[in-house]
C-alpha positions in Angstrom: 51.1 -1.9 12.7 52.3 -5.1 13.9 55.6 -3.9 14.1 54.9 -0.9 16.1 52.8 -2.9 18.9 56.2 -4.9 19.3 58.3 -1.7 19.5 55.6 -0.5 22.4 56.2 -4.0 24.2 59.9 -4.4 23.8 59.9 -0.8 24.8 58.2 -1.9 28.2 60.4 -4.6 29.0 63.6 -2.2 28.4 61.8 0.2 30.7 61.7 -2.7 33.9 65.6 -3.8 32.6 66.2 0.2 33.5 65.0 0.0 36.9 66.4 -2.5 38.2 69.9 -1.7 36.6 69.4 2.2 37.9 68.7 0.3 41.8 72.3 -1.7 41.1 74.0 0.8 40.0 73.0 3.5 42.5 74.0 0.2 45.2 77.4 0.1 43.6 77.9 3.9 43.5 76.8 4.0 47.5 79.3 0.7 48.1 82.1 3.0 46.4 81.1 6.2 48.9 81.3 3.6 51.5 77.5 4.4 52.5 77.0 0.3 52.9 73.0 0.4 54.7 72.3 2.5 51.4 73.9 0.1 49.3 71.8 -2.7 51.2 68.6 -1.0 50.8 69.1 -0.6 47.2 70.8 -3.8 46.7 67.7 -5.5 48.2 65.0 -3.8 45.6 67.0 -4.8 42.6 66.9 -8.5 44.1 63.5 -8.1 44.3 62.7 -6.9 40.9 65.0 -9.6 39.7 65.9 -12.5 42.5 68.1 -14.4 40.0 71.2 -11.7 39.8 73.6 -13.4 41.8 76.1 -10.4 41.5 73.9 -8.4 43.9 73.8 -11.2 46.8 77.4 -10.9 46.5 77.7 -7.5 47.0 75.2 -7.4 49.7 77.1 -9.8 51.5 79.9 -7.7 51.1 77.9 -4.5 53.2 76.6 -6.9 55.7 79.9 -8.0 56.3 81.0 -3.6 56.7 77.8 -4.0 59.5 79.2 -6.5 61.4 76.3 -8.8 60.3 77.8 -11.9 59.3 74.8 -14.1 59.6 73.0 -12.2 56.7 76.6 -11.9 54.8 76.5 -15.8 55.0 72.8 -16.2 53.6 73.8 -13.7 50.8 76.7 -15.8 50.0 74.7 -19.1 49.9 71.8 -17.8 47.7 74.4 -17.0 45.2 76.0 -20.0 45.6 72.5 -22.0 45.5 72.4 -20.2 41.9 76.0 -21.4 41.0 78.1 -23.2 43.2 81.4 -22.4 41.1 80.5 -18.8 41.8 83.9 -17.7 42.5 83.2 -14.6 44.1 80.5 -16.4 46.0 82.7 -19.1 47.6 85.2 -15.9 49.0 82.1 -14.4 50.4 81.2 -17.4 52.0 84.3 -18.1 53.4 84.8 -14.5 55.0 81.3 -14.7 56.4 82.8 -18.0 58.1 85.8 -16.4 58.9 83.7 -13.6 60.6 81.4 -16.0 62.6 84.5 -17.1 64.2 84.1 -21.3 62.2 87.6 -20.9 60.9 87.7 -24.9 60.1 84.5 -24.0 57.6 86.1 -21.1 56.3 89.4 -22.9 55.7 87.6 -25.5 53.6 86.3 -23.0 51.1 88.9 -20.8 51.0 90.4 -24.4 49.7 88.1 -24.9 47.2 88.3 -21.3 45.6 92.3 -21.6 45.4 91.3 -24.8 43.7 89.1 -23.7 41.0 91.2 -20.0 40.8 94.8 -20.8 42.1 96.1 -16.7 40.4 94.2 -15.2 43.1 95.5 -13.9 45.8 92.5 -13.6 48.0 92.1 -17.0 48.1 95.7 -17.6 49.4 95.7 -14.7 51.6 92.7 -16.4 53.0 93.8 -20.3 53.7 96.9 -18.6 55.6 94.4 -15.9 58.3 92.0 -19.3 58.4 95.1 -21.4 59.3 96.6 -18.8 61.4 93.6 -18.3 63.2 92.9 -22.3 64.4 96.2 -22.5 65.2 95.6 -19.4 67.8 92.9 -20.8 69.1 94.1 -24.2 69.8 97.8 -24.3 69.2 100.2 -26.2 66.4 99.4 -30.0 66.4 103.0 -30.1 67.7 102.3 -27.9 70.7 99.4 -29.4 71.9 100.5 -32.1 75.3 97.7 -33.4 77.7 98.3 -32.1 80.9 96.4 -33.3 84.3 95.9 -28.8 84.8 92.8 -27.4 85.2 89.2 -28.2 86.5 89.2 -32.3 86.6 86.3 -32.0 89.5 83.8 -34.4 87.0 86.6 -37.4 86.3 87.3 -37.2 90.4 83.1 -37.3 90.5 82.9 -40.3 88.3 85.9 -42.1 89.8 84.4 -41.8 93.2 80.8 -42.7 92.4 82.3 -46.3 90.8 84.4 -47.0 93.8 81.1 -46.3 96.2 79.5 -48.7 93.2 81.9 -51.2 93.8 81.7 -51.2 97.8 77.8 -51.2 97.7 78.2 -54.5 96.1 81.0 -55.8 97.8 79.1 -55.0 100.9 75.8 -57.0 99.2 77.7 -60.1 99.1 79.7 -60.2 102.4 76.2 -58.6 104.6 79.2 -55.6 105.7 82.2 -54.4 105.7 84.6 -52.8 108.1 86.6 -49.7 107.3 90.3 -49.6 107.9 90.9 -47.6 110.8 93.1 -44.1 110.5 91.9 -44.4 106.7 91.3 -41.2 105.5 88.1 -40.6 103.0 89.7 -39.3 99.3 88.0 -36.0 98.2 88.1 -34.3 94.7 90.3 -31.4 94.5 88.5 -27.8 94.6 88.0 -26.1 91.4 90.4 -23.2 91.3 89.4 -19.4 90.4 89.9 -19.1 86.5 92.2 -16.6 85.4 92.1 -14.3 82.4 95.0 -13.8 79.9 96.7 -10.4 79.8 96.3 -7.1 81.1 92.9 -5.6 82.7 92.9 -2.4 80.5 93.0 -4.7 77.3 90.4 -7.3 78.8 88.4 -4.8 79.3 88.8 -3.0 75.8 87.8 -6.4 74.4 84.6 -7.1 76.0 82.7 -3.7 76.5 79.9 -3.8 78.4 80.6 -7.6 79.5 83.2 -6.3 81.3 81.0 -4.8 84.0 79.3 -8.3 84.3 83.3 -9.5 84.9 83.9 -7.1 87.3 80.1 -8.0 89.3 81.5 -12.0 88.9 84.9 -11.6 90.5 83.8 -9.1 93.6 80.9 -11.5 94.4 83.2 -14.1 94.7 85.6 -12.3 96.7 83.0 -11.8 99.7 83.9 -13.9 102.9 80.5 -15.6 103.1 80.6 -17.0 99.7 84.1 -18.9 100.6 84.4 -19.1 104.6 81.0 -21.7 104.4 81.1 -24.6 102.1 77.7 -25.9 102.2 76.2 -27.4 98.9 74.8 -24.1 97.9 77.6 -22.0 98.0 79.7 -24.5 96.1 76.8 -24.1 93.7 77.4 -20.6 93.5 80.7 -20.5 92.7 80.6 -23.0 90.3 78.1 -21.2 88.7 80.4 -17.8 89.1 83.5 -20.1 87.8 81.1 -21.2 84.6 81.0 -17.2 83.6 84.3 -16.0 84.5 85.6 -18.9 81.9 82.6 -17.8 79.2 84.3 -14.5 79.6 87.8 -15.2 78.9 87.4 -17.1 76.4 85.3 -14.7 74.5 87.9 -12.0 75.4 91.0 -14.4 73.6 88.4 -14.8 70.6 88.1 -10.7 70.1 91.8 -10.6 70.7 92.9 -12.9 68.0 90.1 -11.6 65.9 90.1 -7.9 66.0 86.8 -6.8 64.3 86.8 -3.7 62.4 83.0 -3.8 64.5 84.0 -4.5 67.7 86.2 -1.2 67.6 83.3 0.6 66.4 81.1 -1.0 69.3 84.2 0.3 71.8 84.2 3.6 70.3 79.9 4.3 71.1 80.4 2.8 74.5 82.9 5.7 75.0 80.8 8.2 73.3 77.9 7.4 76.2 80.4 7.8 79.1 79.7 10.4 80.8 83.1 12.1 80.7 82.8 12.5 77.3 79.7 15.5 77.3 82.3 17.1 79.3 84.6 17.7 76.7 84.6 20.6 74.2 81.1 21.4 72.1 82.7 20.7 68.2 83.7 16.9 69.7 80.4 16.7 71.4 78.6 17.8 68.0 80.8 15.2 66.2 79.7 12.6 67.9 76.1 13.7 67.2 76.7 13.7 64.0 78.1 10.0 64.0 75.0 8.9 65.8 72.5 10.5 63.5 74.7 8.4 61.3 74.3 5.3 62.5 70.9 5.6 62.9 70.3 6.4 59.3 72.5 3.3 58.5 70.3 1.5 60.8 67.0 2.6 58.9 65.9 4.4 61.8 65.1 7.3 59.5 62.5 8.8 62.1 65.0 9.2 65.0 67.7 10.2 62.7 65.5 12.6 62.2 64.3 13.5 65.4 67.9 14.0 66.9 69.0 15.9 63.8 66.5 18.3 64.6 67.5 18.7 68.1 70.9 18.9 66.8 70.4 21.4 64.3 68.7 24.1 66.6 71.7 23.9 69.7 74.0 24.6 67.0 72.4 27.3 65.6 71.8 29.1 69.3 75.7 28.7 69.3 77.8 32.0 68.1 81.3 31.2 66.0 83.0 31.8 69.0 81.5 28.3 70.6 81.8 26.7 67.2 84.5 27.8 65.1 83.6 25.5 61.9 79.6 26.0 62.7 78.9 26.2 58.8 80.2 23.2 58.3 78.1 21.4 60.9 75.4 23.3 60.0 75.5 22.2 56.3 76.3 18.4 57.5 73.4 18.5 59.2 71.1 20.0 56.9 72.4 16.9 54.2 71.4 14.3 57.1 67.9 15.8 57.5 67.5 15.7 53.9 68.6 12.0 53.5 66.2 11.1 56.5 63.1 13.1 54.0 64.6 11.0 51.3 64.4 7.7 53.1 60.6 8.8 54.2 59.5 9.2 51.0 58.8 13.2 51.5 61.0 14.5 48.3 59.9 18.4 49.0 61.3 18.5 52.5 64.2 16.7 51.0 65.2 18.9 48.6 64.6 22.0 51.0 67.3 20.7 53.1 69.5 20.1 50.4 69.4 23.0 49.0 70.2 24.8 52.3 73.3 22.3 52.3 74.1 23.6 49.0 73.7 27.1 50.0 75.5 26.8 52.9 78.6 25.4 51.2 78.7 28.2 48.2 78.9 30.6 50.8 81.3 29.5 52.8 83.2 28.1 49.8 83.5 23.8 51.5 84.6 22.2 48.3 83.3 18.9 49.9 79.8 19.8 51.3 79.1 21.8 48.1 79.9 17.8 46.1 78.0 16.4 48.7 75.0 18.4 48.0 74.7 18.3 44.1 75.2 14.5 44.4 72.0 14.5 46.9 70.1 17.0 44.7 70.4 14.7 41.8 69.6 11.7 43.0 66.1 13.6 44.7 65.1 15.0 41.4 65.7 11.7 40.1 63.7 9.2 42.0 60.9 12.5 41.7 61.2 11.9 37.8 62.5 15.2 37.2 65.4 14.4 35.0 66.1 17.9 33.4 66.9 18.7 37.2 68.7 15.7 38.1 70.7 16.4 34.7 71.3 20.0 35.6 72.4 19.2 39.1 74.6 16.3 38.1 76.4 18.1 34.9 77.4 20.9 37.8 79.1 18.6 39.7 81.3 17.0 36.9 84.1 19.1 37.0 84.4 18.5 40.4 84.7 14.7 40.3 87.6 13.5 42.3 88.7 10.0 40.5 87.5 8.4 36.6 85.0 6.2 39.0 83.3 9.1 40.1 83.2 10.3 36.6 81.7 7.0 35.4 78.8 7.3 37.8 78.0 10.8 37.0 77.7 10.2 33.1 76.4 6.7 33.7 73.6 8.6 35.4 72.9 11.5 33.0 72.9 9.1 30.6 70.2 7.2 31.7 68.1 10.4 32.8 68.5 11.6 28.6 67.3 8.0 28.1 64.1 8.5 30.1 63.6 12.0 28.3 64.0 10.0 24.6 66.7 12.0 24.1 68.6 9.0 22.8 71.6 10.5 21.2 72.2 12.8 24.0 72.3 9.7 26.2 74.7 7.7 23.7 76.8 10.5 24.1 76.9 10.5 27.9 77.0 6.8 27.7 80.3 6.9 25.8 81.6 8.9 27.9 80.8 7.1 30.6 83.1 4.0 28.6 86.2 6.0 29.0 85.9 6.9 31.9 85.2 3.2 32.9 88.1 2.2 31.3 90.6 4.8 32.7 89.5 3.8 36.1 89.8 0.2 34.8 86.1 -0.8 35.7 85.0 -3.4 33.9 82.0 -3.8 35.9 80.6 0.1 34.9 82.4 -0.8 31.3 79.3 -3.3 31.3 77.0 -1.1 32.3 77.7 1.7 30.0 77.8 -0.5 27.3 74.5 -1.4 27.2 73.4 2.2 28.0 74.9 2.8 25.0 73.6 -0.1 23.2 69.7 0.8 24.7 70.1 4.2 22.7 71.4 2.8 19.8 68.1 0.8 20.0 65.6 3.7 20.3 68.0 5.8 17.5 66.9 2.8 15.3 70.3 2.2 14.4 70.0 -1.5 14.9 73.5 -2.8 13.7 75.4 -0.6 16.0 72.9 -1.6 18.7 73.9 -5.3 17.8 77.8 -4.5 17.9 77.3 -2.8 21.2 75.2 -5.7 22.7 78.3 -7.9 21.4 81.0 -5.7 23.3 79.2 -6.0 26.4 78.4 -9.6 26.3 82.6 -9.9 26.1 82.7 -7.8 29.0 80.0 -9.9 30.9 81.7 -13.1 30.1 85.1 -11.6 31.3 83.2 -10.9 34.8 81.4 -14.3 34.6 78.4 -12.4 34.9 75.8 -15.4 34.0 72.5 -13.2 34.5 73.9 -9.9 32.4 75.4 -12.6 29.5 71.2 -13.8 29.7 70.1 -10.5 29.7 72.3 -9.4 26.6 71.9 -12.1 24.7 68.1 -12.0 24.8 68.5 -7.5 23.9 70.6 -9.6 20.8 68.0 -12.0 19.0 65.3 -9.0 19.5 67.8 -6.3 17.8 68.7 -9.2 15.1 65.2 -10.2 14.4 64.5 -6.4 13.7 67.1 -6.3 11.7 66.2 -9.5 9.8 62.2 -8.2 9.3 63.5 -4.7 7.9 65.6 -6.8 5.2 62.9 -8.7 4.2 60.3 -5.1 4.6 62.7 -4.0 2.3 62.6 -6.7 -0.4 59.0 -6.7 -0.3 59.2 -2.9 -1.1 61.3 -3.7 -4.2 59.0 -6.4 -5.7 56.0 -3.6 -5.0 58.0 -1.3 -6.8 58.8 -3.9 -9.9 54.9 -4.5 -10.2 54.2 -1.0 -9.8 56.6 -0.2 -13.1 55.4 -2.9 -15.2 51.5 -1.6 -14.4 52.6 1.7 -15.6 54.0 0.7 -18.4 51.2 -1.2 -19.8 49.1 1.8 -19.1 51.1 4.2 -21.0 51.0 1.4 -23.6 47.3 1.7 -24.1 47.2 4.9 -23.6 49.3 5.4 -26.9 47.7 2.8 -28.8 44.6 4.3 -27.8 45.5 8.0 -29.1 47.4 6.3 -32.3 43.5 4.6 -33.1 41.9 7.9 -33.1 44.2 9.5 -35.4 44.3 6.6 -37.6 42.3 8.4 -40.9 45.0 11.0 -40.3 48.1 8.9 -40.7 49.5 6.4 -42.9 50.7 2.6 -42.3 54.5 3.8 -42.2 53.4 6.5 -39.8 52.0 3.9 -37.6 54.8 1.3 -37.4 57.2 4.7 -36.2 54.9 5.0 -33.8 55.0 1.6 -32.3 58.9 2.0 -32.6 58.8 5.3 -30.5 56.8 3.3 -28.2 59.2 0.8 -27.6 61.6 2.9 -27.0 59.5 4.9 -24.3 59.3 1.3 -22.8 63.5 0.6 -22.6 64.1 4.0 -20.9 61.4 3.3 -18.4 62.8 -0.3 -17.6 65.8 1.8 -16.9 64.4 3.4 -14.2 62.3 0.9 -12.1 65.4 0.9 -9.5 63.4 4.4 -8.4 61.8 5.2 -5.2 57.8 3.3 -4.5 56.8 7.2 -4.0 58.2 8.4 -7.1 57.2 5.4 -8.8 53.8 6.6 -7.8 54.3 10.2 -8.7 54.9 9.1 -12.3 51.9 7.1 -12.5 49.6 9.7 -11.4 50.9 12.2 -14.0 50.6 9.6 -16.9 46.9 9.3 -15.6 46.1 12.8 -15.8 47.3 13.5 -19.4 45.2 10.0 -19.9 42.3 11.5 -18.8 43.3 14.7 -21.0 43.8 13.0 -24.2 40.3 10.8 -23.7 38.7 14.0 -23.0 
């Protein structure tokens, strides 16, 4: 009984390890469909089931970098790197979160100190060379670099003027006045000129978006005759003040231009969408940039006006005829899938899978290849986080053959796998699990090589054949060292000693069984034994001495064939012993 009561608690902990590697691998599988806020979100409750899996700050970092949110890359990056601050892929993530944020010098340095500990990769290099290239656009080649007496030099002429007026003040203590020459004329600091941008308007104004409305306000305000005909103190204020933005503004246009953001073209691109030119065009673009919003909400978390607007978007194109909208099924079914991901998100699984289903419906019948994918990926992964894992199965084993590339087909078994898991069908999920391996390894994964592995291992567990379990823990410990995967190699190496120790108590069950067996034989014998001698002394007027001592022989050779068989199973040991007390009972009667 002891022994089960481990099984139930052992069985428990595997259960939790299953989450959280189900919420890391779904995170991976969205980073590969390029879905990064879904990665994030999932990313984020496998940190929180298990806050010491530096892996998954890493890869977070890598989606907030996708968002155009370095800050949050850089804090991913650093927790990792709190954990283990060799952490190769740690010290990149850091250094492209730098790179992003615009402190190249920072960047630089740990871009340095990745090609130090791995010089073979070629990140790193690739790295020191944009950091380099970068500082030296921003500033110039120490060779290039020559003081010049250009630009605004209004504050030295300030403070060279305020220590001659110094001086004369106490000049003019000591001598009680002074006299100026005459025809001197009184030295003035030069004006501060107008600052001037850097290449063409129609590229300035690409680069700073919406700022470059505040430009444009800047540079007309300055051009109005009362602002520059009167120089009284406050409208030299003014334009210093004008002066002070127009430079703010160049110089954050030369930063975009040397930078080039994949985010700052997808900030350009929404501006655009909200001109108003653009609801002028035709309806499929118009509904295409619906579509993109509803998007971007969604990857936003605003699951509510995703919602909202998909709604709103769903009805105008179904009042439109295929005239109006030649691909309307296709829309229709996109937008069906984003409603249904918005129910997801929400919590509400029935609406969800309604929508989904239309999706699915929609693509059948109009025979989209992609949206038909697209749906039975959806479909599984609702029926999955429901708990209905003959569904998910179902849903997921239809959309196998369709699978595009081996790492598709890695995630779809590495899925089913686990759903047979939580159904206890173990060897169904080894199966899937091993298949999941191949896959892995055609796609040259090692990553979902891991996770496989273990899946495999996990059933192996649960089949109760322990010593493949052990040699399938030992493959993916290789596999986790080969990553440097510190938290997995923990993990393993704990689902080890617990397999080992199992395997150690059965031996020693099993020797205990054999010296039950032995003492079981030996009581037999010495009943039988009594038994006999027992019949021989009620038949003793009957027989002679010589008839006596054949009987004892006879006896001991009863005794040699049963030592012959005491290698026999503890049941059948008992069997035997049971018979030999009945015919007891019969000859005493």
């Amino acid at each position: 009984m002891p022994r089960r009561g481990g099984s139930d608690h052992g069985s428990e902990n595997q259960e939790l390890v299953g989450t959280f590697e189900t919420l890391r691998d779904e995170g991976e599988h969205f980073v590969h469909v390029k879905l990064w806020q879904k990665a994030i979100d999932s990313f984020t409750r496998a940190i929180e089931m298990n806050p010491e899996e530096k892996k998954c700050y890493v890869t977070r970092s890598k989606c907030w970098l996708q968002l155009g949110n370095a800050e949050n890359a850089l804090t991913d990056a650093e927790e990792a790197l709190r954990q283990d601050k060799e952490y190769i892929p740690g010290l990149y993530q850091k250094a492209e979160a730098m790179y992003q944020l615009g402190d190249f010098e920072t960047s630089l340095v740990f871009f340095h100190r990745g090609h130090k500990l791995r010089p073979e990769l070629q990140e790193f290099r690739l790295g020191i060379q944009k950091a380099q290239e970068a500082i030296n656009n921003s500033i110039g080649k120490p060779d290039s670099v020559k003081l010049t007496a250009d630009g605004d030099l209004t504050y030295f002429y300030k403070q060279e003027e305020d220590e001659k007026a110094k001086a004369k003040k106490a000049k003019a203590k000591k001598t009680g006045g002074t006299y100026g020459k005459p025809g001197a004329k009184k030295e003035t600091a030069k004006e501060r000129q107008k600052p001037q941008a850097s290449g063409d308007q129609k590229t300035i104004k690409q680069l700073l978006g919406e700022l470059y409305g505040d430009k444009d306000f800047l540079e007309k305000l300055l051009s109005e005759d009362s602002l520059t005909s009167d120089n009284n103190p406050t409208n030299k204020d003014i334009r210093e003040k004008i002066y002070d933005g127009l430079e703010y503004l160049h110089a954050r246009a030369d930063f975009w231009r040397q930078q080039k953001p994949m985010y700052a073209r997808k900030r350009d691109k929404a501006k655009q969408r909200q001109s108003a030119k653009a609801r002028n065009q035709d309806p499929t673009s118009y509904l295409l940039r619906c579509l993109e919003d509803i998007d971007d909400d969604q990857s936003k978390e605003r699951y509510e006006e995703s919602l909202q607007k998909a709604k709103k978007t769903l009805k105008t194109v179904e009042n439109m005829n295929e005239d109006q909208l030649q691909n309307k099924a296709e829309i229709l079914a996109n937008i069906h899938s984003q409603i249904g991901n918005a129910y997801l998100e929400l919590g509400k699984y029935n609406e969800s899978l309604k929508h989904h289903e239309e999706d699915l419906k929609i693509s059948k019948e109009n025979d989209l290849e992609d949206a038909r994918s697209r749906a039975l990926d959806n479909l599984g992964r609702v029926h999955a986080r429901k708990g209905n894992f003959d569904k998910a199965i179902e849903v997921w084993e239809e959309k196998l053959p369709m699978s595009k590339s081996p790492l598709e087909s890695t995630w779809l078994y590495h899925e089913i796998g686990r759903c047979y898991l939580e159904l206890q069908r173990y060897q169904d999920a080894r199966d899937f699990g091993e298949k999941a391996i191949q896959a892995a390894k055609e796609a040259e994964d090692d990553g979902w090589q891991l996770h496989a592995s273990v899946l495999v291992a996990q059933s192996e567990v649960k089949l109760g054949d322990l010593q493949s379990a052990a040699e399938s823990f030992e493959r993916s410990l290789d596999i986790a060292k080969k990553l440097n995967d510190g938290p997995a190699e923990s993990a393993i190496k704990k689902a080890m000693e617990e397999v080992n120790s199992r395997i150690v108590q059965g031996v020693k069950e099993g020797d205990d069984k054999d010296d039950d067996d032995d003492k079981g034989s030996v009581k037999s014998d010495k009943d039988r034994k009594g038994a006999t001698s027992q019949q021989a002394s009620e038949n003793g007027n009957e027989n002679d001495q010589d008839d006596r001592r054949s009987n004892h022989s006879k006896e001991g050779q009863d005794k040699d064939n049963q030592d012959e068989e005491y290698a026999d199973d503890f049941e059948k040991d008992q069997e035997g012993k049971g018979k030999e007390e009945g015919e007891e009972e019969g000859q005493k009667s």
